[in-house]
C-alpha positions as CSV (number, residue, x, y, z in Angstrom):
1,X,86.1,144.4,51.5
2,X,85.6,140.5,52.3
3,X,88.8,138.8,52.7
4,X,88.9,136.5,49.5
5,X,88.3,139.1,47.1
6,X,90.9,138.0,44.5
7,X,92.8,135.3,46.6
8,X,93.9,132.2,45.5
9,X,92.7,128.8,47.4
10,X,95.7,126.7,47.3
11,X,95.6,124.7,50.5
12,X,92.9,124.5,53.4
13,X,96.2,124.8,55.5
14,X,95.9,128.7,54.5
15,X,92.2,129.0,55.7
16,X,91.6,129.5,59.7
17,X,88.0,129.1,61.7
18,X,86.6,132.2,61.1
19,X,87.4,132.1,56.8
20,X,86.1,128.9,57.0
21,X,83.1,130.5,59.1
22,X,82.8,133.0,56.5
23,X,82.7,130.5,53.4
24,X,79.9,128.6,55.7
25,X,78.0,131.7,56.4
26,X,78.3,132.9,52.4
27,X,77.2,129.3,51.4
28,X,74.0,129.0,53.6
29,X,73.1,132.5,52.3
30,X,73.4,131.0,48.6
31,X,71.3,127.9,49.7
32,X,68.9,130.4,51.0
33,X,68.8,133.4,48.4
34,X,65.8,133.5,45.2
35,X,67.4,131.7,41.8
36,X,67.1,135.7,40.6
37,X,68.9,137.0,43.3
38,X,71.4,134.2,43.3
39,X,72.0,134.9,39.4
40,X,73.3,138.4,39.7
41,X,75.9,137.3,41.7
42,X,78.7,136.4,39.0
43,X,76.8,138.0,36.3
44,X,78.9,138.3,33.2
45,X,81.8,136.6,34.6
46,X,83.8,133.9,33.4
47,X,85.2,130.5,35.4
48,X,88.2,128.7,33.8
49,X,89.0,125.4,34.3
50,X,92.2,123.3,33.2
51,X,91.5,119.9,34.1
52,X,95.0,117.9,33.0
53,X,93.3,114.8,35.5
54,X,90.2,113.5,35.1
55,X,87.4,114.3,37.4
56,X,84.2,114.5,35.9
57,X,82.6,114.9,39.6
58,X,85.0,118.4,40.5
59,X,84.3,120.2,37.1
60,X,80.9,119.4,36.5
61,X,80.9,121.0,40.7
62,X,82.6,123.6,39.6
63,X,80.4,124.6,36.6
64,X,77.0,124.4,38.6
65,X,77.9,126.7,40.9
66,X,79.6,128.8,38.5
67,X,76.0,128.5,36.0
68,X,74.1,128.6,39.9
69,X,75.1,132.1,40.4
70,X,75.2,133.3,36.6
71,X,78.6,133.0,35.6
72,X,79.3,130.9,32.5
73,X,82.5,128.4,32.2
74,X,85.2,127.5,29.7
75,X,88.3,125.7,29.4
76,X,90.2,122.3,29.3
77,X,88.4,118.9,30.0
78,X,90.4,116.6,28.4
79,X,94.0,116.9,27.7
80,X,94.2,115.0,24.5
81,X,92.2,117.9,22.6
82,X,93.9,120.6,23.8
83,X,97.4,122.4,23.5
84,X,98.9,120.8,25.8
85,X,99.2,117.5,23.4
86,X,101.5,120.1,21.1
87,X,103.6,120.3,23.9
88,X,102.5,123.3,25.6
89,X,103.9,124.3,29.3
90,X,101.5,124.7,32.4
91,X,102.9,128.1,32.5
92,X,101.7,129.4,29.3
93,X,98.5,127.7,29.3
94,X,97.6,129.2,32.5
95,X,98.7,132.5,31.1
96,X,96.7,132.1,28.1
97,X,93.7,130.9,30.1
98,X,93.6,133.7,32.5
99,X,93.3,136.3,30.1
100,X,90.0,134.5,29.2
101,X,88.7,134.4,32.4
102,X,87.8,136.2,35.6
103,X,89.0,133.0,37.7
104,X,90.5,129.4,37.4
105,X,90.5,126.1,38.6
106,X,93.2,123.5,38.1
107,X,93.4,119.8,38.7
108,X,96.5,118.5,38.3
109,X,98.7,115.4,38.5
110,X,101.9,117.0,39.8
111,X,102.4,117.8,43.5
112,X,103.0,122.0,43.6
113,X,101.3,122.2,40.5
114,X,98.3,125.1,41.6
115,X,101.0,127.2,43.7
116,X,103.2,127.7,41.1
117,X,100.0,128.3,38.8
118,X,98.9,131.2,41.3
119,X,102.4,132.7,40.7
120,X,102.4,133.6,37.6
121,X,98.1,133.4,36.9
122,X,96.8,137.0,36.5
123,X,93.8,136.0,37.8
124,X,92.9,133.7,41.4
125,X,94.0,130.0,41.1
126,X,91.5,127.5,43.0
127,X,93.1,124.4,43.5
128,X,91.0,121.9,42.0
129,X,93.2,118.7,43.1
130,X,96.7,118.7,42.9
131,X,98.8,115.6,43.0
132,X,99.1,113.6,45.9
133,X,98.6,116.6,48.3
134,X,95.6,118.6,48.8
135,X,91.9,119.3,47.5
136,X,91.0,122.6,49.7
137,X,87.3,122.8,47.8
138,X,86.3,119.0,48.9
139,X,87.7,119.8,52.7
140,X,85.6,122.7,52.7
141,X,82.9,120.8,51.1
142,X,83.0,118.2,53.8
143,X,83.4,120.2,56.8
144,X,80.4,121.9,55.9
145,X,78.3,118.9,55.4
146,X,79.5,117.9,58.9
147,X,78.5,120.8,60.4
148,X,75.0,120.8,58.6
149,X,74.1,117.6,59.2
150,X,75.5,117.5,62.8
151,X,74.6,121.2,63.5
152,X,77.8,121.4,64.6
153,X,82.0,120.2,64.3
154,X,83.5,120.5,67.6
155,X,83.4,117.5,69.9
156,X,82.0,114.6,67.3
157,X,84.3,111.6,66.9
158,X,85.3,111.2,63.1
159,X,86.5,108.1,61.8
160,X,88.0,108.8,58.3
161,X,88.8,105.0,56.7
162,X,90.3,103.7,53.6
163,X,92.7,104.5,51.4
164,X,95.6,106.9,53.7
165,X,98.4,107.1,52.3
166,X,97.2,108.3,48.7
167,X,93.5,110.1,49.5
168,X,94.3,114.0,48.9
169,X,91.1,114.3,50.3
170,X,91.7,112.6,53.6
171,X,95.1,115.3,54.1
172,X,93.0,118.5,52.9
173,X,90.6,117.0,55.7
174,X,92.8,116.4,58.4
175,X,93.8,119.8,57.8
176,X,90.8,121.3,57.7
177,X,90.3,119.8,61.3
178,X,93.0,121.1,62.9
179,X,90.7,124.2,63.4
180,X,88.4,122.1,65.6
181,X,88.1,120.0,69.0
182,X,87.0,116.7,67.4
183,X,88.0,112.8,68.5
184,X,90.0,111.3,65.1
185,X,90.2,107.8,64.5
186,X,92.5,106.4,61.3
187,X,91.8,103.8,59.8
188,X,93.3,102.0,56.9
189,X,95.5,98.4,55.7
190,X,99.1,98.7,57.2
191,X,100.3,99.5,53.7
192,X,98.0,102.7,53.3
193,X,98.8,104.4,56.5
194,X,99.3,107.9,56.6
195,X,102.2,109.6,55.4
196,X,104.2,110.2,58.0
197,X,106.4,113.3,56.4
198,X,102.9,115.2,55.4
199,X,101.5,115.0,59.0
200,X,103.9,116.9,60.5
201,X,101.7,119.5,61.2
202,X,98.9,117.7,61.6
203,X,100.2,116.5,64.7
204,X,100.9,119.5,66.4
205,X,97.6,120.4,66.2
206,X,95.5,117.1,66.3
207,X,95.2,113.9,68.4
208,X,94.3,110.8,66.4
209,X,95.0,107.5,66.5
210,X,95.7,104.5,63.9
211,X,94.0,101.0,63.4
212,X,93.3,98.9,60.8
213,X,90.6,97.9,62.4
214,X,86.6,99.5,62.0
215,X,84.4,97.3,64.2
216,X,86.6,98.7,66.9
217,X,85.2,102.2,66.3
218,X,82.0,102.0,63.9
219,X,79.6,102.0,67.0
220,X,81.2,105.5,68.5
221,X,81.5,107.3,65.9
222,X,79.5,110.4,65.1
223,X,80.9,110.9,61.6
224,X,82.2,107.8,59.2
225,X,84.2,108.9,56.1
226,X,85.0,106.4,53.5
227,X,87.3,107.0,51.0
228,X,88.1,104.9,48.0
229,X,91.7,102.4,47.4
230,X,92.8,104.0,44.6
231,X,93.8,101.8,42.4
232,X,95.3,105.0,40.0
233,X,97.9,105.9,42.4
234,X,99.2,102.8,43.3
235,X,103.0,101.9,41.5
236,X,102.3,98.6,41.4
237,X,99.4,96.7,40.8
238,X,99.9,94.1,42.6
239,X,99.7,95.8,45.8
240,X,96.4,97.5,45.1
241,X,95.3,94.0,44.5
242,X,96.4,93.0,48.0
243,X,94.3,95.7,49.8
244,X,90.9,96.0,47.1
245,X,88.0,95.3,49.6
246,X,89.9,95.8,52.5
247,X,86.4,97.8,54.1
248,X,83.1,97.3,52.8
249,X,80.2,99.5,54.5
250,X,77.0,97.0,53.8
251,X,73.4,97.4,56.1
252,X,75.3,95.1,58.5
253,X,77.9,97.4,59.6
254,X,75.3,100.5,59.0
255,X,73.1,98.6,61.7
256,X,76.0,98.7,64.6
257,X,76.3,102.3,64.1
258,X,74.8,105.3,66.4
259,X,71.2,106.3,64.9
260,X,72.5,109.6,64.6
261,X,75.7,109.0,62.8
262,X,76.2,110.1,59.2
263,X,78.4,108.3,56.4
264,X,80.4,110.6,53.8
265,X,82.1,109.9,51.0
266,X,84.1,112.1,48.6
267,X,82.8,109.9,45.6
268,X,83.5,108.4,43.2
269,X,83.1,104.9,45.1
270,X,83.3,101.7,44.1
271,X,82.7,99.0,46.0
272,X,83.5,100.6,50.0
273,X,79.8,101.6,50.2
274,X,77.1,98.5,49.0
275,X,74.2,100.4,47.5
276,X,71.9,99.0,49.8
277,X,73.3,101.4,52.1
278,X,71.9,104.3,50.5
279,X,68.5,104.8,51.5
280,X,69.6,104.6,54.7
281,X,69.6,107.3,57.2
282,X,72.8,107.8,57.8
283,X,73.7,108.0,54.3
284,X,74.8,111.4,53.5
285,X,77.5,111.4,50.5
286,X,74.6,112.6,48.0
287,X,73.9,115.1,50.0
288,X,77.4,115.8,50.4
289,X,77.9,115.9,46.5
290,X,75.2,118.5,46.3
291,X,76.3,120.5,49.2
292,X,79.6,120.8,46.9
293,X,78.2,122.8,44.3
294,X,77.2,125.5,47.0
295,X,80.8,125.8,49.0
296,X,81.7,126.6,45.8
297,X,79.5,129.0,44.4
298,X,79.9,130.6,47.4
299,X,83.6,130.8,47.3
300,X,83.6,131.7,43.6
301,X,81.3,134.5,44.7
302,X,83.4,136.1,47.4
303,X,86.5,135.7,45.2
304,X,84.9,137.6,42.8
305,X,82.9,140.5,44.4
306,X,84.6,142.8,46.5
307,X,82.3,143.7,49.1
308,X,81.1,140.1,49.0
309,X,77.0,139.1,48.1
């Protein structure tokens, strides 16, 4: 029996080396199978998703790999047309939506939101996003575009920029990391550090260091992550006025990079990345977006076959 027949994905902190070689190993065998073959792998089954935030980019994810490997898809994509305006509770919704459906995804605002989902789910829970903490599916999804692109993780120096203190992303990331032997450079405006009290962990198992500054790094690195200041998150907008703009990657900075290196991004972007910048060939966050789509088909297929595909 694999080992994420049935499991819920709550947090990349739950996933070691070898599941994450496993997911890997499962998602190059997707890339590589016949559409037919491919197809009978979540025949007749049915993905769930309860989207309560909006992220068009994560769903519509979701449902190609869920449609990739013959599985259909149902469930809540906006909010303001479902139950939930009536006043329904997470918990019933969930309840209600997993007797639907063979597996679930669930994006939402509040921190805690997809563990206490997976407690009283009948079915597996992927976390699809939730609240300020962690978004397992993009780690995995970035990791392995790393170590496709790179042909391999260990020993590449990662600079992972932006937006700190609020980027899910970038903790679900660092996370992820901690499984690896990898140089980690920080960078990000004073105000958008990272969180001190959810790095805790990190720490114990990662070295990195802090700046605000990029041209100190930018021609080491082997790996640059942008992220996006989220303008969403921030309680005042004032302050997200302040630090708009702080980084912009345009062909000038791309040229003082390593020929090799590759630029990520776990979109949407907005003005971090000029689009003059994407034809070149370090340019990988399309890539990366596709690559999305097959960490999680192969995840939805080894959560739902037993012996795996």
């Amino acid at each position: 029996m694999n080992g994420f027949f049935q499991k819920d994905v709550i947090s990349i902190r739950d996933l070691g080396k070898e599941e994450l070689d496993s997911i890997f190993s499962a998602t190059e065998k997707i890339i590589g199978l016949d559409p037919n073959q491919r197809r009978e792998i979540a025949r007749g089954k049915v993905l769930g998703y309860l989207f309560f935030e909006p992220s068009t980019r994560t769903r519509l994810s979701f449902q190609s790999a869920m449609a990739l490997i013959g599985g259909t898809s149902l469930g809540i994509a906006d909010v303001s047309s479902s139950a939930v305006q009536k006043g329904e509770s997470l918990s019933d919704t969930v309840r209600v939506m997993s007797g639907y459906t063979d597996v679930l995804v669930l994006r939402h605002p509040l921190d805690g939101s997809s563990r206490f989902s997976a407690e009283i789910s009948q079915k597996p829970i992927i976390n699809g996003g939730s609240g300020t903490e962690e978004h397992p599916t993009q780690a995995i999804q970035d990791l392995f575009t790393i170590k496709r692109e790179k042909k391999k993780i260990d020993g590449l120096k990662i600079g992972i920029v932006g937006d700190l203190k609020y980027g899910r992303t970038v903790y679900s990331l660092l996370h992820g990391l901690c499984n690896y032997n990898v140089d980690v450079h920080l960078i990000s405006p004073e105000s958008l550090k990272i969180r001190k009290d959810s790095t805790y962990d990190i720490k114990k198992k990662l070295s990195y260091t802090e700046s605000t500054n990029l041209d100190e790094y930018i021609d080491d690195l082997d790996v640059l992550y942008m992220t996006r200041i989220q303008k969403e998150r921030f309680p005042d907008e004032e302050e997200y006025v302040k630090v708009r703009g702080s980084y912009v990657i345009g062909l000038d900075m791309v040229k003082k990079m390593k020929e090799d290196a590759i630029i990520l991004h776990p979109l949407p972007r907005i003005d971090e990345i000029s689009t003059d910048v994407d034809s070149s060939k370090q340019a990988k966050y399309f890539e990366q977006a596709e690559y999305g789509k097959y960490t999680r088909a192969a995840l939805l297929g080894l959560i739902l076959n037993k012996n795996g595909f």
